[in-house]
N, C-alpha and C positions, 0 to 999 in steps of 0.2 A: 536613454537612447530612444530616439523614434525615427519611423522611415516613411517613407508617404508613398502611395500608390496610386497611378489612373493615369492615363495617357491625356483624356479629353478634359478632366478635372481632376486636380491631384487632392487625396482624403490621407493628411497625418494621421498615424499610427503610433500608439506610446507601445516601447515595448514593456511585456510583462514578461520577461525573460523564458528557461525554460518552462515549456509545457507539464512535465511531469511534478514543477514545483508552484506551478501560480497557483494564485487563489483571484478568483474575479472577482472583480468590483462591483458592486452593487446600481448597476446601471444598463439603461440601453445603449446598444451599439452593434457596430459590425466587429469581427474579430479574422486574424487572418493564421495560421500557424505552417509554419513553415522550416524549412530546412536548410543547412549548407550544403552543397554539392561539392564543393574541394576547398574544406576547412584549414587544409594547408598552405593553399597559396592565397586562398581569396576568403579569410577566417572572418570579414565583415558582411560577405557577399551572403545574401539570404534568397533561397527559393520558394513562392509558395505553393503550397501543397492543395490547401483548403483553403475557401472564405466560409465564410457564415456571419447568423446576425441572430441576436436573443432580445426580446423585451424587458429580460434580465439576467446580464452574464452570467450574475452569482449562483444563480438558480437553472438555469438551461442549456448552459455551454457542454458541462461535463460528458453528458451521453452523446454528445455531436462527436467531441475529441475522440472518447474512447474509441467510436466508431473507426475514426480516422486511424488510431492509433493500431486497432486490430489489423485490419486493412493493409496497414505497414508492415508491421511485423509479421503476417504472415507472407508477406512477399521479400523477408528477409533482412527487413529493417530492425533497428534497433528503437527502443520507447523512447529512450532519453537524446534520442539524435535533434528533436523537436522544441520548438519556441514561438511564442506566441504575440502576437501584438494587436491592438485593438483600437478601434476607433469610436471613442464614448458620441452618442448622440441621447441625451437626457431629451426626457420630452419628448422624444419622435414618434412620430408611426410605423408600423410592421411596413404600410408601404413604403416608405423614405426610407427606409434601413433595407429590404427586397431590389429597391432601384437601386443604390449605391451596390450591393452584394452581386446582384446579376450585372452592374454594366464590368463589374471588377472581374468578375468571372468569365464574360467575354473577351477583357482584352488580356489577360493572362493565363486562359484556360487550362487551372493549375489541375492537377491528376486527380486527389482526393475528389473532387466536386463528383467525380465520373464511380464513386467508389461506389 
């Protein structure tokens, strides 16, 4: 499954299913984790919470999520409510991966970023 994001320019996202079970790839990228809001009527519709971006998922994502994930939980959420997707850019620069991340974060001003 992947979803793509950006109103001005849209950036595919493969998903890495739930959050509490990935293991990231050994790559740069931006990453997006997100939630369902009424998994009942609309169980494909995803919200996102957070962006971010790592010069290497495998290695830097983890303490971002956690964050995220504290964050949740203590405003009553559950850990496992959460999924993740990611957009590899191999080869990039922190800027290139900072620009895609900030311009995603302005047009969908998901909650987490604010956490």
């Amino acid at each position: 499954m992947s979803i793509s994001w950006g109103r001005q320019e849209r950036y595919k996202f493969a998903s890495g299913g739930q959050l509490n079970s990935w293991v990231p790839p050994v790559t740069a990228g931006v990453f997006a984790i997100t939630y369902k809001q009424d998994p009942g009527n609309r169980p494909k519709a995803h919200t996102v919470l957070f962006f971010g971006e790592a010069n290497d998922l495998s290695t830097q994502v983890s303490s971002m999520c956690q964050k995220v994930i504290n964050a949740w939980t203590a405003r009553g959420g559950r850990a496992h409510d959460f999924f993740v997707f990611f957009h590899p850019m191999e080869g990039s620069s922190q800027f290139d991966r900072i620009r895609i991340q900030d311009r995603l974060i302005a047009e969908y001003q998901p909650h987490g970023n604010d956490m």
